[in-house]
N, C-alpha and C positions, 0 to 999 in steps of 0.2 A: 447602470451596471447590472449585467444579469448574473444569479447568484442559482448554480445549480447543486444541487445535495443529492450524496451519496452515501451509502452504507460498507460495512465490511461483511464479508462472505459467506453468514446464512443468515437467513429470513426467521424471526420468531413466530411468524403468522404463516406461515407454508409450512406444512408438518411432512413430516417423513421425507427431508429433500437435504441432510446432509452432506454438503461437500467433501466431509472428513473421515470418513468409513475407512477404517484400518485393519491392518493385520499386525501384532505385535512379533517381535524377535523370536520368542518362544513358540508361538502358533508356526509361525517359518519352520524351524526348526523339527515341531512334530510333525509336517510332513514330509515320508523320508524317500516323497519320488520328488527332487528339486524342483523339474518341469510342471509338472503337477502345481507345485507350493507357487513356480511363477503365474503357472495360468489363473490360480487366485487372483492374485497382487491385482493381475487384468482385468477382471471381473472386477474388481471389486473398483479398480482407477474409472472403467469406462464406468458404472455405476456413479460414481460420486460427479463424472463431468455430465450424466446425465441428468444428473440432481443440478451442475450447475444451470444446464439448458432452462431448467424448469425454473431455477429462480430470475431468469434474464427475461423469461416471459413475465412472469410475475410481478417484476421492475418494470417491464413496457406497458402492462394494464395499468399501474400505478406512477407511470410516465419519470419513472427513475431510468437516467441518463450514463447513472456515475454510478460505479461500481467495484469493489476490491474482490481480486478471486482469494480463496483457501490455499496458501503453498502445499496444502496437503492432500491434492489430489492425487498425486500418487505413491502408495504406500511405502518403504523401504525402499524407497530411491536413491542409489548412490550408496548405501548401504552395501558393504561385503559382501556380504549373502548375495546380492542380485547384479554383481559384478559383469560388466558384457550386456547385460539384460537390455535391449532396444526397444523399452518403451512405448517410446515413442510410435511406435507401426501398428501397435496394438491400439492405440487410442488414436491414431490421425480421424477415421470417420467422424468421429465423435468431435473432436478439436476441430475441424473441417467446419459440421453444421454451428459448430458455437459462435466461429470466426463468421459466418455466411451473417448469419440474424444480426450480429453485432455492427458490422459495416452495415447491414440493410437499414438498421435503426438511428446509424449514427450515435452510438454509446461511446462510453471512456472507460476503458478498463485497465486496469492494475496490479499490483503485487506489492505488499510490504514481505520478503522473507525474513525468518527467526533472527533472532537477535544472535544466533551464531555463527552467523553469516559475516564474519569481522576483516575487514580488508586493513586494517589498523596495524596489525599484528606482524612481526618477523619471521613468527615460527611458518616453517616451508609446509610444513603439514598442514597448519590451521588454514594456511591461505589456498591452498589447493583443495580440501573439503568448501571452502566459501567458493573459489569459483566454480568447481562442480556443482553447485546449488545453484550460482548465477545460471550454468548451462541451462542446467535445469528449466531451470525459468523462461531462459530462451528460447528451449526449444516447443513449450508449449507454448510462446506467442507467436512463433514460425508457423508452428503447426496450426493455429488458427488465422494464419493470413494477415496477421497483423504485425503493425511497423513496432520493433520493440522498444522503439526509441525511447526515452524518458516514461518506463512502465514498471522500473523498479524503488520502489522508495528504501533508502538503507539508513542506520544510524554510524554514526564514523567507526563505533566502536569503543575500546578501553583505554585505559590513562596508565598501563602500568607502568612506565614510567615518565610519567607526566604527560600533562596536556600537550606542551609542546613539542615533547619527542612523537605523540600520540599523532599531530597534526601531520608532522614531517614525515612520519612512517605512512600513513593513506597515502601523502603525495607519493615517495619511492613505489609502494608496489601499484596502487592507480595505474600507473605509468610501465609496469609491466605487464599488466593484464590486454587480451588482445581488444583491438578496436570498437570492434560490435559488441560486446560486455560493458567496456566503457561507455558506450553512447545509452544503455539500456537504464543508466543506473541514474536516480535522483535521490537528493540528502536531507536528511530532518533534523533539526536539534534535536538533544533528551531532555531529560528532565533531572538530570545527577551532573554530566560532566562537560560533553560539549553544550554552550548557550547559542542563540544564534548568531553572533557573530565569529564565534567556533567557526559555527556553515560555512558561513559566510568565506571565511578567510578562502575555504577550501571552494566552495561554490566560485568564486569569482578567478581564481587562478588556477582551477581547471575546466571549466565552462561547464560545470556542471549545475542545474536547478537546483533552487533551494525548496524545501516545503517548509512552510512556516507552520510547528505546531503550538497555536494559541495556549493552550492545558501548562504545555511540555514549559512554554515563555513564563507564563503565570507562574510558574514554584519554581524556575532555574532563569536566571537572566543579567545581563553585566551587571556593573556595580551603577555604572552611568553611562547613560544612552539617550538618544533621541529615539522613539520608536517611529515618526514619522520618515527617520532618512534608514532608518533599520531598514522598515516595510517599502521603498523607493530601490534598495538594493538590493531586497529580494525578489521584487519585479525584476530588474535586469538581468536577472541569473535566469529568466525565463525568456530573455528577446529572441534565442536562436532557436527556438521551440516550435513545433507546431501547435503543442497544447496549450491550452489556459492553463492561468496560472493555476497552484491546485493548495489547499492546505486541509490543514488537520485540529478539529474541534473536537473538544472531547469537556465535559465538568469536572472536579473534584467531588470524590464519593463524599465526604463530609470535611469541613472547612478550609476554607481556602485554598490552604498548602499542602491539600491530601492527592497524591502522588495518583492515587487508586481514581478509576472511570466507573463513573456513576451509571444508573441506567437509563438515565436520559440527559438533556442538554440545557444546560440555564441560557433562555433566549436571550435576558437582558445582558448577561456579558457578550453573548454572541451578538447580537445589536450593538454594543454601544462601540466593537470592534467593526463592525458593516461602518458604522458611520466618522467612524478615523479613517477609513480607506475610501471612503467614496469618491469616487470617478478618477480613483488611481490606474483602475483598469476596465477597459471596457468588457469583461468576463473573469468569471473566479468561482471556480471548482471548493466546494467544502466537501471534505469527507469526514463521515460524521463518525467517533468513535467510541459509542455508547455501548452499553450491556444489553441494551434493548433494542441495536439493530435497527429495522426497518420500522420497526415501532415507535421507535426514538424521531426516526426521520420524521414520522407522520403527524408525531406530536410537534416538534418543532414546527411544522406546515399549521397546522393546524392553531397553535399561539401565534404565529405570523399574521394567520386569516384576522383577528383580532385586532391588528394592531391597526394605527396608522400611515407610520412610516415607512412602509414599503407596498408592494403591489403584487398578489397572487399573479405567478403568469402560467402556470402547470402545477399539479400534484404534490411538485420537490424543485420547484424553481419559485425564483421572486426576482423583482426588479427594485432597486433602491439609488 
């Protein structure tokens, strides 16, 4: 099984390469030529995707494959204030070269948006702010040339009126949202309300991927389960895919059941999970969700080199 690692979207060893350079509401605001206040926002997006360029190099010197972008590359997006605002034209070159190096390289890139992003929900407003986001999203993996297919990781959302009303509401609006939003979107357990078999219900009776996140399983999970027929049914929510399968590791900052991600990644649970899943699939994406970023990856590479149960095959890959 090859086991490739990834990070989320900035580098702690690349200095000055921020993805997330912003302009707040009030900065908006004091400028009072709006045009003006937009050609910031511009500056400041292509900036930050310039910054993404440089960490995507940075990942290929250090043969990182797997990759999460910042949703925050562009500032006040969707935002009131920048209502109309076509983005998008102002960053294509920039989205363009990112899209060209990442097919040249054969990389895997992604997006988890904010946790407000709630397709769960009835209210017609809240859902129409989350598809605008989804758009969002889409259009900068259009604009990078790239297939958006299964590029978004979401969580289901809230329980306010129970889990199961919670479930039943993603199916209803799911099922209005248009085609290509749906195809883009893939789902995580939490770590409070939906467990994986939550996903699951939903993953399997809308053909949607599930992400299996390890952390999120470890402090939230049924009451009784097999995690070998869990993890066998989280594979199938991946057969219509073109991606490997992909999940999400992350430690507890102090004991067990500590919700909060640490700054780096306990290999031994990460191992003793490689070896309940071996040769379940013949490829499987980790993205890693540490405080320490790229750091985090290189340390886990590098307690790998160490061991003996698996085999250095690149930088941020192993074979087990």
């Amino acid at each position: 099984m090859i086991v490739r690692f990834g990070y989320v979207a900035m580098s702690v060893q690349l200095k000055n390469a921020s993805p997330s350079q912003t302009m707040t509401v009030k900065q908006f605001e004091q400028i009072t030529d709006k045009e003006a206040a937009i050609r910031k926002l511009e500056r400041i997006s292509v900036s930050n995707l310039e910054n993404c360029f440089r960490l995507l190099k940075h990942n290929w010197a250090h043969e990182i494959e797997f990759f999460r972008f910042s949703s925050k590359l562009v500032p006040l997006v969707n935002h009131p204030h920048t209502e109309g605002w076509k983005f998008e034209e102002a960053i294509s070159p920039i989205l363009k070269k990112i899209g060209e190096f990442i097919s040249k390289h054969n990389m895997r890139i992604g997006f988890h948006p904010d946790h407000f992003v709630v397709l769960n929900n009835l209210d017609e407003d809240l859902l129409k702010r989350s598809l605008h986001t989804l758009l969002y999203h889409y259009k900068l993996l259009t604009g990078m040339g790239i297939d958006p297919t299964h590029r978004c990781v979401l969580h289901v959302g809230g329980a306010k009126n129970g889990k199961v009303d919670g479930l039943e509401d993603f199916i209803e609006n799911f099922e209005k949202i248009p085609k290509p939003i749906q195809k883009m979107i893939i789902l995580e357990n939490d770590d409070t309300v939906y467990h994986i078999e939550d996903v699951l219900y939903l993953g399997e009776k809308l053909q949607i991927p599930v992400v299996f996140d390890l952390h999120h399983h470890d402090v939230h999970q049924p009451e009784e389960f097999s995690f070998l027929d869990i993890w066998q049914r989280v594979v199938e929510t991946w057969k219509h895919s073109l991606l490997p399968v992909k999940i999400h590791v992350s430690s507890p900052k102090e004991g067990e059941d500590d919700k909060r991600h640490h700054d780096y990644i306990n290999v031994e649970r990460l191992m003793k999970f490689l070896h309940e899943i071996k040769g379940s699939v013949p490829h499987l994406d980790i993205m890693i969700e540490a405080k320490k970023k790229d750091e985090a990856l290189m340390r886990v590479m590098e307690q790998l080199s160490q061991r003996q149960d698996c085999t250095i095959r690149s930088q941020a890959s192993i074979t087990i």
